[in-house]
Each structure stands twice: as C-alpha cells, then as structure tokens.
C-alpha positions in Angstrom: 69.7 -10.8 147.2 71.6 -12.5 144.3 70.5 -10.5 141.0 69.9 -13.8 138.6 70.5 -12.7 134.6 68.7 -14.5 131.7 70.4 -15.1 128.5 68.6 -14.6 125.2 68.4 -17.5 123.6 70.1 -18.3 120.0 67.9 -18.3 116.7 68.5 -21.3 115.3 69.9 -21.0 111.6 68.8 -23.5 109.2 70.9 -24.4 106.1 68.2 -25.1 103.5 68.1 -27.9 100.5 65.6 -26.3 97.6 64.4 -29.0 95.6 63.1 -28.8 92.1 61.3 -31.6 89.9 59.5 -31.7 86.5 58.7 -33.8 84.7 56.6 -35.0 81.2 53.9 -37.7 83.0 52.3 -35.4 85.2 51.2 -32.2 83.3 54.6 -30.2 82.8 54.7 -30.4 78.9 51.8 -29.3 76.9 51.9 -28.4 73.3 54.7 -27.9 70.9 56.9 -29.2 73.8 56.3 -26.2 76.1 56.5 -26.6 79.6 53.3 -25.2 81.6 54.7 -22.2 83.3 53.0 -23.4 86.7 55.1 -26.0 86.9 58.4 -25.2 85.4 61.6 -24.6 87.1 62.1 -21.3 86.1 58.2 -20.9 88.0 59.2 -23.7 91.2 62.9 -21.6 91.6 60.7 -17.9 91.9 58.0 -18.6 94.2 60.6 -20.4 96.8 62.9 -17.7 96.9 60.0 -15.2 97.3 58.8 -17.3 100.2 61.9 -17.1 101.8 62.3 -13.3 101.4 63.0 -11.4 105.1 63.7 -15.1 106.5 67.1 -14.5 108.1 66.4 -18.1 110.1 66.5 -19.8 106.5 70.1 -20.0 104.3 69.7 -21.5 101.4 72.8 -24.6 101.2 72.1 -25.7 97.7 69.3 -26.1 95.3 68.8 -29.3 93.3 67.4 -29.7 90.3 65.3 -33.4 88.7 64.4 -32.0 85.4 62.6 -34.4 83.2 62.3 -37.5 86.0 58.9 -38.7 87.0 57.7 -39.0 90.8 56.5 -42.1 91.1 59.3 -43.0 92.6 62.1 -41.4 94.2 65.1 -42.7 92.1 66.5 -39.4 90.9 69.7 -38.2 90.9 69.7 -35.2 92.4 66.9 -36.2 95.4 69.2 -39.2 96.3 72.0 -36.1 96.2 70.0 -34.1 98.4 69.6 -37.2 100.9 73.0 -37.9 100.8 73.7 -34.5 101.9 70.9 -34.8 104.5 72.6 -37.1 106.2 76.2 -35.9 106.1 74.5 -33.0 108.4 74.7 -30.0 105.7 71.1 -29.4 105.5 68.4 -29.9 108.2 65.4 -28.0 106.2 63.8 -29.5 102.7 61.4 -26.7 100.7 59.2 -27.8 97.9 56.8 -25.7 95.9 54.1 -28.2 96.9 53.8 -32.1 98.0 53.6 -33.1 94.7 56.9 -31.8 93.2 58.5 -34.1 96.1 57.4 -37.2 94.8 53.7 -38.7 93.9 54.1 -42.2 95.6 52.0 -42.1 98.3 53.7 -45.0 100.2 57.5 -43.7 100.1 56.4 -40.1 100.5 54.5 -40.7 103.7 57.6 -43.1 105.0 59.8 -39.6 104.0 57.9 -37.2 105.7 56.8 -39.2 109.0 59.2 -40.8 110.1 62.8 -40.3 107.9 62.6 -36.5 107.9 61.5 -36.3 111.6 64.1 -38.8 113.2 66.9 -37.1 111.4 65.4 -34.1 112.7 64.9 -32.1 109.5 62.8 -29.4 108.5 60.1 -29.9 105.3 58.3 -27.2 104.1 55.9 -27.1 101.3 55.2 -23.3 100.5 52.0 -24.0 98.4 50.3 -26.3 100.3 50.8 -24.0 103.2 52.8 -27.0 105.1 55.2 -26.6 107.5 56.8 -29.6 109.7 57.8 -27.5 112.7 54.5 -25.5 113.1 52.0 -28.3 111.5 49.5 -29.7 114.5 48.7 -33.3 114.9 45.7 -33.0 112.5 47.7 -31.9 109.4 50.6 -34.7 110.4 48.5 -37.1 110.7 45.5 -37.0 108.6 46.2 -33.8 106.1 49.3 -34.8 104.6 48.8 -38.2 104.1 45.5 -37.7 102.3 47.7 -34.9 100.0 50.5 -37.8 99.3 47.3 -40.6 98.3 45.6 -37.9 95.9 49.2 -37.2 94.1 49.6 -40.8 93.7 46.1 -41.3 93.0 46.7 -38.4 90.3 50.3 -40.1 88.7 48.4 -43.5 88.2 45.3 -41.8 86.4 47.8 -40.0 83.9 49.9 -43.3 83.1 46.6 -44.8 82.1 45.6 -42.1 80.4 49.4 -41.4 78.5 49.6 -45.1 77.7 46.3 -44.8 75.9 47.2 -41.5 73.7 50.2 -43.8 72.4 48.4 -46.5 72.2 46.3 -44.4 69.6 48.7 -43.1 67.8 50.4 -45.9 67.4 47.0 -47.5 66.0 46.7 -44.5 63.5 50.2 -45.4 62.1 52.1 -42.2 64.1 55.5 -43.3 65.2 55.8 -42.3 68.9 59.5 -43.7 69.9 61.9 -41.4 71.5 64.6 -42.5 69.2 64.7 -44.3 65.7 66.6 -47.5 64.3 70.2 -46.7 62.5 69.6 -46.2 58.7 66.2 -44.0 59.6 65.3 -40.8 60.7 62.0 -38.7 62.1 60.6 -36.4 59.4 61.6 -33.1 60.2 58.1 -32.1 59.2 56.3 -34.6 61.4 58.4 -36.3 64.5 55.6 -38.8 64.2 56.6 -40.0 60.7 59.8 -42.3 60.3 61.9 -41.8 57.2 65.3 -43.8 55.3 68.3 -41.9 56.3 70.5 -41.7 52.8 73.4 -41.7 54.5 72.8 -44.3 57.1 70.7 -46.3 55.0 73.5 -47.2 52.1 75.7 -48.4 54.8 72.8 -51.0 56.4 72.3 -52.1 52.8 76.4 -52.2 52.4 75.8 -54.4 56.0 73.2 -56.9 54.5 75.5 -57.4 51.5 78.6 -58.5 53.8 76.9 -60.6 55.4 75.3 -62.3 52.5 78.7 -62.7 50.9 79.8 -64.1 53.9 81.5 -62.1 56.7 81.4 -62.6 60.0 79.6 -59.7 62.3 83.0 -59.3 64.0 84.6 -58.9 60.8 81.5 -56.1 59.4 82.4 -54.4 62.2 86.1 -54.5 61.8 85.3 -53.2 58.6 82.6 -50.5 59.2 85.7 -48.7 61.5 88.3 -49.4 59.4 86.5 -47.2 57.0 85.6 -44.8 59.6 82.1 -44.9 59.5 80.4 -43.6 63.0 78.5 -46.2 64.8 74.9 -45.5 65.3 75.0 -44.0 68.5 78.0 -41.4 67.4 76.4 -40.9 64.2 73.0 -39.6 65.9 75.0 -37.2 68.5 76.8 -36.0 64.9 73.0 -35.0 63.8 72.4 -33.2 67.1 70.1 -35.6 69.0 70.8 -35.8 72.4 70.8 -39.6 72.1 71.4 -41.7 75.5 71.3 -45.5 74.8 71.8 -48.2 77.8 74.3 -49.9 75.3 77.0 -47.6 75.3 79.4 -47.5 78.5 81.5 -44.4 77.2 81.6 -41.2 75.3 82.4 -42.5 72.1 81.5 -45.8 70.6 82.7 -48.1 67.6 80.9 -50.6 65.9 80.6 -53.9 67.5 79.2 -57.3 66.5 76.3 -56.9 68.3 75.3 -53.7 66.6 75.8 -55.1 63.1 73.5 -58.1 64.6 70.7 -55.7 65.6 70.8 -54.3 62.4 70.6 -57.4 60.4 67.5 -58.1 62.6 65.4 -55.6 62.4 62.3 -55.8 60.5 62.2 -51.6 59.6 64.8 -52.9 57.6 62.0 -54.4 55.2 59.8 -51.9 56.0 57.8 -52.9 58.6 57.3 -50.4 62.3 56.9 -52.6 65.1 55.7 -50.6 68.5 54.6 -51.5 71.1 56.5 -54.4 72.2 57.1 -53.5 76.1 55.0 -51.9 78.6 55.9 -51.0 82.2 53.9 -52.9 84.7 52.6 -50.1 86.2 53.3 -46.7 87.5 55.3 -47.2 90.1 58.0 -49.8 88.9 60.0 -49.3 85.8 60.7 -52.7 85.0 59.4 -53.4 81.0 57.3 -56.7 80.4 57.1 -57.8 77.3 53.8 -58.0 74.8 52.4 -60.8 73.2 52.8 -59.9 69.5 48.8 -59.5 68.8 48.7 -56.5 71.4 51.7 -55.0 69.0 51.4 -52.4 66.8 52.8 -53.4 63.4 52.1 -52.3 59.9 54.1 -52.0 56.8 55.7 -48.4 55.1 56.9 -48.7 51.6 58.9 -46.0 51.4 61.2 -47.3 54.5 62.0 -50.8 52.4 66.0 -50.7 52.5 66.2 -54.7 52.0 64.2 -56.8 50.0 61.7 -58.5 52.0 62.7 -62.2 50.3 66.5 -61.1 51.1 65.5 -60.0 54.8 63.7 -62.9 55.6 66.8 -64.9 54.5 68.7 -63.3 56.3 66.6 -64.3 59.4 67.8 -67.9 58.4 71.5 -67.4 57.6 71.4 -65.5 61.3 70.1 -69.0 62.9 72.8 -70.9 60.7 76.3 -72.0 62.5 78.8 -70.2 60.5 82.6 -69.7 61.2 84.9 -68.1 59.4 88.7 -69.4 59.3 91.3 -66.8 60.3 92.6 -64.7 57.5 89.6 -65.3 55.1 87.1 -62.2 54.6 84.2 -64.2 54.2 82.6 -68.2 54.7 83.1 -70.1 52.1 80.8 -70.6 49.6 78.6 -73.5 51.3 79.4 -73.2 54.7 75.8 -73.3 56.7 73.9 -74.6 54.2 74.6 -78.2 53.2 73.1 -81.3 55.9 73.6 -84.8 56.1 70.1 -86.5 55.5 70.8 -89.4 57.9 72.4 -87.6 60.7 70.8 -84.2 60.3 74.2 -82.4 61.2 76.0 -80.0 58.5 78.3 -81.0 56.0 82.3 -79.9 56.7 84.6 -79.0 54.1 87.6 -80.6 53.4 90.8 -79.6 50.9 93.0 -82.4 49.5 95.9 -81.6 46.8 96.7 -84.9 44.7 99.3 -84.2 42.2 99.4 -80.3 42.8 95.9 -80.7 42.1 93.7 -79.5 44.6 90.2 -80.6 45.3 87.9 -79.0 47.8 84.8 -81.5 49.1 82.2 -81.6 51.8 81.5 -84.8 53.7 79.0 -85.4 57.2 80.6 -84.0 60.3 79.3 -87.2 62.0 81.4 -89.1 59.9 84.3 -87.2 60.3 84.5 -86.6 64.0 82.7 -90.3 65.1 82.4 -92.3 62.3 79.0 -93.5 63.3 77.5 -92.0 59.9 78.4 -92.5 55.8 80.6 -90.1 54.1 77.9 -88.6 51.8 80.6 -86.8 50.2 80.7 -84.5 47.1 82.6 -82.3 45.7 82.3 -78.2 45.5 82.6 -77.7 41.7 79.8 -80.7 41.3 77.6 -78.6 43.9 78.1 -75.8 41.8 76.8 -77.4 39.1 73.9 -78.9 40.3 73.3 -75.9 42.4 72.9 -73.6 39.5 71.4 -76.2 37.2 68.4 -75.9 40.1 68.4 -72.6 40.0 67.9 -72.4 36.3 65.1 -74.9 36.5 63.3 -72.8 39.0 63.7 -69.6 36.9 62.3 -71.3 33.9 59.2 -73.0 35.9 58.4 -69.2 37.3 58.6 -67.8 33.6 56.2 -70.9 32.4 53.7 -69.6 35.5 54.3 -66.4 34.9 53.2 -66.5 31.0 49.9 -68.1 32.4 48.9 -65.3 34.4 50.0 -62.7 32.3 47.4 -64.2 30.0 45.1 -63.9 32.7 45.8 -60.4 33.1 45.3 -60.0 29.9 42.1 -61.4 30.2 41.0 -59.4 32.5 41.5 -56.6 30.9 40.4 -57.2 27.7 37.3 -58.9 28.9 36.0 -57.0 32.2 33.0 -60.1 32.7 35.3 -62.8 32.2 34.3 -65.8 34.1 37.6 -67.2 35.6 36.3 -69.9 37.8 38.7 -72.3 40.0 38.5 -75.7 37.9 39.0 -77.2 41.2 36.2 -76.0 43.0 33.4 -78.5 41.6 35.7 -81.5 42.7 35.7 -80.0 46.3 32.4 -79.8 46.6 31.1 -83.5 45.2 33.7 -84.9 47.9 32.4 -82.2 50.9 28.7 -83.4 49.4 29.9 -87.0 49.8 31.7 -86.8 53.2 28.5 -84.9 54.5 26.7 -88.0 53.4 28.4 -90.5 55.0 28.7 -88.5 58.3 25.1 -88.3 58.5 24.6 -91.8 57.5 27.1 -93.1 60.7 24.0 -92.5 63.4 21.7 -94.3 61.9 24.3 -97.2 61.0 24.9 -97.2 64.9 21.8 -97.6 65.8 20.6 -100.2 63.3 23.7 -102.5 64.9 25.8 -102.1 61.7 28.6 -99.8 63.2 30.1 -100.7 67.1 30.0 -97.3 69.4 33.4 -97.3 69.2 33.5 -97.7 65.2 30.9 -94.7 65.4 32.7 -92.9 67.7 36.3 -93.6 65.3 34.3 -93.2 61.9 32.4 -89.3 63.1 35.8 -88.0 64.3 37.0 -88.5 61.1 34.4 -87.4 58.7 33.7 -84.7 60.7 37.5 -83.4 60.6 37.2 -83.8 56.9 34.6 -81.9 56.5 36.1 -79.2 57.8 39.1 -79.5 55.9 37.3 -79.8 52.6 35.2 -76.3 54.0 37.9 -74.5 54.7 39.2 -75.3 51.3 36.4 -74.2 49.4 35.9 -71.0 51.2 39.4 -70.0 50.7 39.5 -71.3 46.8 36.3 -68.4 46.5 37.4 -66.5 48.5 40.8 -66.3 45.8 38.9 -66.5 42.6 36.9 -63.1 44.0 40.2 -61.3 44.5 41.9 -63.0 41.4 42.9 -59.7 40.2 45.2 -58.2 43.1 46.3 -62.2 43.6 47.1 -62.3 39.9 49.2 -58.9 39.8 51.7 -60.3 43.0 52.0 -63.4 42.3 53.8 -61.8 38.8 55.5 -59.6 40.5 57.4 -62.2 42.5 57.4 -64.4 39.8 59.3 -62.2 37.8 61.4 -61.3 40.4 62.6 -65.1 40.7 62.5 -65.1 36.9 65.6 -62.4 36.9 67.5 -63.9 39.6 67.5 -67.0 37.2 68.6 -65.1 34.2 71.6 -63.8 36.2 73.1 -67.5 35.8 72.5 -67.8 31.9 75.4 -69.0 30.4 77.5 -68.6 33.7 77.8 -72.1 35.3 80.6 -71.9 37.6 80.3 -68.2 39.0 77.3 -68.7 41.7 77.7 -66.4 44.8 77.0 -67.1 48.2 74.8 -64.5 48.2 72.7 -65.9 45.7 72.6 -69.5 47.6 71.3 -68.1 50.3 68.6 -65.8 49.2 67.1 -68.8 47.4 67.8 -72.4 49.6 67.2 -73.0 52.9 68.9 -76.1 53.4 70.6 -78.5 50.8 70.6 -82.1 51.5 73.8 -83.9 50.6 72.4 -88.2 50.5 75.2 -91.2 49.4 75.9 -91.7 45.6 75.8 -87.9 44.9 72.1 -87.0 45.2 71.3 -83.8 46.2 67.8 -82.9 47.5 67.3 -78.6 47.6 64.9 -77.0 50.1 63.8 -73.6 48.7 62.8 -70.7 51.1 59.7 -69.5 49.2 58.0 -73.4 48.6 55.1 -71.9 50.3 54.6 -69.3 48.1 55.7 -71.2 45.2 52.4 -73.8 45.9 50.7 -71.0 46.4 51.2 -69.7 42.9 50.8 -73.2 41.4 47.3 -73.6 42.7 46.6 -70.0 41.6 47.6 -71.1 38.0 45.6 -74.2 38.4 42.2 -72.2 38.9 42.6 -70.4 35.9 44.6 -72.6 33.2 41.7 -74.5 32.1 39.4 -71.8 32.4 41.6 -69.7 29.4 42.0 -72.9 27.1 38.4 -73.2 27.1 37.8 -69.4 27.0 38.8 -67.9 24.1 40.2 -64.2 24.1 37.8 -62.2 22.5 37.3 -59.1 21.7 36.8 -56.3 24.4 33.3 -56.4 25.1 32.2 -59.6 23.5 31.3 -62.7 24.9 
C-alpha cells in the first residue's frame, strides 16, 4: 500500500496597517488644551502593540497617524494613505483601538467594513471592542457592528450641537473664539479669548489706510509694503510662532498682494468692531460653510481695538466701491479722481490737461461727453474745484462750531441746573397735527356712510390718514424718547461736532493745499452741473440732520430759560 504524506499547512503572515486618529470634536481635548489620556496617541499606539504581543501571525507594515482631524468623514490624509496602500497589496489587516477611532459616520464606516474591506479581502480588527473580521459570526457582522458605527455617529452629531452652542455662548459673552486673528491684532497672552492691537502690525494697517486715502492703488500699497520689507500677514504670524495655515497662501513664503491690502482696508476690527459668527457648517458630516444672515452674527464694538477712525473707515468703504485708476508712473490718483459726477448722465467726470502758451491747465469734463458726445461738457477747472471745495469745507466747519456752541450751553445747563426742563419745542406741534389727523380718520366712516365720501374715496382717504398717523407716532415717540436721553445724545453729538470742527480748522488760511485724503473723508460724491455749479454730497448728512433736530429741541428752550444759579429755579 502507497504510504500517502500530509503537508502542514502554512500560517498565513499578515502585514498589518495601525491606524491612529484624534481629534478636538469628539472628547480628545479637555482643559488647558490637554488631551484625555484615553484617547490620545501616545494611549491608542500602547494598547495596540500590547494586543499584538506573542502574535507572530501579525507584522506590523506601518502605523499611520490623523492627529487633530475629525471622523465624520473619512477625508484624512493619512486614512486615504493607508487605503492607498491597501490596495497596492502592502497591508491586508487594519487595527484600531475601537470603531470609533476609525471614523464616526455611520454610512461610510458600514460601506468600509462590509463590503470594501471584505472584497479586497482584508483583515479589520478593533481590539477594544473585542472585534475581529476573521473570527466575528454573522450576528456581530450583521447586526453588532452596524449598531456600534450608528451610536458613534449618533455620538459626533450630539457633540457638534453641543460645541456649536459653547461658541455660540462665548461669542454672546463677548469671548473671541477664532482660531486665528486679523493682521494688525493679536490674542491676549493672558486670555486667548480676548483680541488685542498688535503695535507692530497695527502702525503699518494705519500706514495702509493712509495710502490709500492719499491715493494709491492696492497694487501699488503692496508694491510698497515689500519694497520696505515688511512681512505679509501670514509670514509675519509664523515670525511670532503661530503655527498659522491659511487657504490663501499657495507656498512657504508669501509677499503682500493687492488682495491682502484689500482685506485689510475692509475689515471692520479695523474700527473696532468683532464680527463672529458669520459661517456655520451645515452639519456634521459635510464641511462646506453657509453663510449667516447678519442678525444671527455676533458683533459688538471694543474700544481699545479702534486703529482707524470710524468716520475714516466707513469712507473708506466708499472710496473701495469708487472706479479709480491710477496712470503709470504716478504714486497716487489724482486729486479728484472718483469723486466728481455728471448730474445729467450720472457717469464720473475725466480729467483732461491742456498747455496754452507753456501754460498748463488741468480740467474735468463728463466722460459721456468725451467718449459719445451725447451729453454737455459740464466742465470746470481743478484750481476752481479747489476753491470751492475748501470754501465748503470751511462752511461746514463753521455751521458745526455754531451747533456745537448750542449744546455746549446745554451741557452747561445741565450741569448747573440738575432739574432743568429741556423740552423738544417741537413736540407740541406733533401732537396738534397727530390730534388732528386722528380726527379726520375717525371722521372718514361716518362720512361713508352718510353718502358724503364714495367707498373708494373712503378706502383712498383711510390709507392715508392712517399712514400718517403712524408717521406722526413714530415721530413723537422718538422726539421723547431723545429729550429723556438728552444728556448721553448731547455729549456725542459734541464730540463729533468738534471733530468736524478741527478738520475745518486744518484749512484756515490754506486755500489751495486740500488733500485727497481730506476730500474723501468728508464728500461722497461732488456734482459737477453746466455754468460752473457745483452741488457737494457729504458722507455724514444723516448725522448732521440728526444733530440739527437735536439743537432744535433745545435752542428755544435755553433762550427762554435763563441760566441760573445751581440749585435755583
């Protein structure tokens, strides 16, 4: 009889992939930035290699490492490493300290391990939750591990919630809770959720503002800003030691551009105001940002961040929307350029340079005009602008010092008299005509009725009444609502007053020597008609009505009201 042998059969060798993940949305950071130990790295590297202790079937191939990427989803580096290797044939066995360092998305987990993993004909192990694809029975494939993959996503959206509503809080109590903070701040070293001016970067977003104001181009700030070998922001931050990553920046290291000097020019910290808040993921799972309407922002205001003058910012906002250009070889616009508008047309004015004589002349005339023809001329000279420009200005200043002499004798007032009665001289007219309107409105009905008034006259007459009315309310309720505070409204409406007063007296006795900068921190638009006229629109008409009616309530109420002495009536 033939002796048959057997041959022992190979152990199969498995080349192992070790995969690590922490990250900050799902419990691994707790206070003062520590990692929780059960979780960390250091924690996730020790318990593997313990597990595979005496397991000569198991070589580990490589370990890789996600530190500080969430799992909701399975975009991470070194996971879409591990696959790659996975399917190049250099590893056939996964190991995870449990299901939920592999990912927290139930939907892409469960694809991974039933049907990916299997029909590539790897391995997974996850030592914690005692799981093991090769010895796992139907029950755990198909019921336990899928109910494990739904609680760990169930778990990641719970603490999204619950993170979005801790910053949500802190934003609320005024805590700054950015990763990163605008060029020309910093975090208090004190308190990371306090913002404070950089000195150094600071001076150079005020030197920024001040260009562009005297009329420079963003290309040409920029030009400048490395010609003097100042680092950009993101350089400047990796020069403090902040491990700064930005999506702008395509390599190492960066030189100002014109589209940093724009962000910087548009950014309301600049004034002093912290905007958070403005984007939110959609949820969870997708990392796309969707903006926030502005009353679910954050924003409040922090004096001691002011860098630029909130009147100067918010003409800068302006200029910004303006279509400048800058010839070549010039270092800034020229001196109207942006700001001057044909009234009939509504396009801006162009500048034009003749020389008569060796004379030279510089004037602005209608770009309609001077590329169709199919408007007037409207033109006018530079030195005349100048002129009338500052003879504006100069009126302005002098109107603010005549308000501002009004209510410092309110303040005055006020302080010498606390019960002073400073009533709005206004308000008693308000009120006959709301008393009068009211009248009438109740009178339509009956008018109706009695055949006087057609329905649709009734209908025509009550829409109107009834709109004035309101008006004349909402008038009188604010008007009170100003003489209570008359105090605080008194003390900035001086302020700014005075403020306009001193940018007036800068031009005393100095006709001729205006600066752009000046021009455009006060107009908005000038309006250029035939025959010379000029027409100015000021930025702060708003706020100069404002103060006007404020000076109204009370000038009567002090000619009448003598200033006695304190406590005497």
């Amino acid at each position: 009889m033939k002796e048959i042998s057997y041959k022992k059969a190979e152990k199969r060798i498995y080349a192992a992939a070790v995969y690590l993940r922490l990250s900050k949305e799902d419990g691994d950071v707790c206070g003062e930035g520590r990692k929780e130990e059960s979780n960390s790295i250091t924690n996730q590297k020790r318990l593997i290699h313990d597990f595979l202790k005496g397991r000569e079937d198991i070589r580990v191939f490589k370990e890789y490492v996600d530190d500080g990427y969430t799992g909701s989803d399975f975009l991470r580096p070194s996971f879409q490493e591990m696959i790659k290797d996975m399917e190049e044939g250099k590893v056939n066995l996964i190991i995870v300290k449990d299901l939920s360092r592999f990912g927290r998305e139930y939907i892409e987990a469960g694809r991974y391990l039933q049907k990916i993993f299997p029909a590539a004909g790897v391995r997974f192990i996850a030592v914690t939750d005692h799981y093991d694809s090769l010895t796992a029975d139907r029950t755990e494939k198909s019921i336990v591990i899928p109910v494990k993959n739904f609680v760990n996503d169930a778990y990641s959206a719970d603490l999204s919630v619950k993170i979005r509503s801790h910053l949500e809080s802190k934003r609320g109590n005024g805590e700054y809770t950015g990763a990163y903070v605008s060029y020309g701040f910093r975090k208090d070293s004190s308190d990371h959720n306090k913002l404070v001016a950089d000195p150094v970067a600071g001076e150079n977003v005020k030197r920024i503002f001040r260009w562009k104001l005297d009329g420079m181009s963003n290309s040409q700030i920029a030009e400048k800003l490395n010609a003097l070998g100042i680092p950009a922001p993101a350089d400047y931050k990796r020069s403090l030691g902040i491990r700064y990553r930005s999506g702008f920046q395509k390599s190492l290291y960066s030189g100002w551009s014109p589209v940093a000097v724009g962000r910087i020019l548009s950014n309301p910290l600049c004034k002093g105001m912290v905007v958070q808040g403005k984007k939110e993921r959609i949820n969870h799972k997708i990392k796309k940002m969707a903006a926030k309407p502005e009353s679910e922002q954050s924003i409040y205001r922090q004096e001691d961040l002011v860098l630029i003058g909130e009147k100067q910012f918010d003409a800068m906002q302006g200029l910004l929307k303006k279509d400048i250009r800058t010839n070549p070889g010039q270092e800034g616009a020229y001196l109207f350029s942006g700001i001057l508008y044909c009234p009939d047309c509504g396009r801006q004015m162009i500048r034009r340079k003749t020389t008569h004589k060796g004379k030279q002349t510089i004037f602005y005339i209608c770009k309609t005009y001077n590329v169709e023809k199919t408007c007037t001329r409207h033109s006018i000279k530079e030195q005349e602008l100048v002129t009338l420009v500052t003879e504006a200005v100069k009126a302005q200043a002098q109107m603010a010092a005549d308000e501002e002499e009004i209510l410092k004798a309110v303040g005055e007032a006020m302080e010498r008299i606390p019960t002073v009665s400073l009533t709005d001289t206004r308000l008693p007219e308000l009120e006959k005509e709301l008393e009068e309107n009211a009248a009438m409105l109740s009178g339509l009905y009956t008018d109706w009725m009695d055949g006087i008034l057609s329905k649709e006259e009734y209908e025509e007459m009550k829409v109107f009444y009834s709109g004035r009315c309101g008006e004349l309310e909402g008038q009188i309720k604010k008007r009170r609502e100003r003489a209570g505070n008359a105090g605080e409204a008194v003390r900035g409406a001086r302020q700014w007053l005075g403020s306009l007063k001193d940018t007036g007296s800068l031009l005393a006795g100095t006709v001729g020597e205006i600066r752009r900068s000046l021009i455009f921190s006060l107009f908005d638009r000038i309006w250029v008609y035939e025959g010379k006229r000029v027409e100015f629109s000021f930025l702060y008409q708003d706020r100069m009505a404002e103060v006007y009616s404020l000076c109204g309530m009370f000038k009567e109420t002090l000619q009448k009201q003598p200033l006695c002495e304190k406590g005497a009536v």
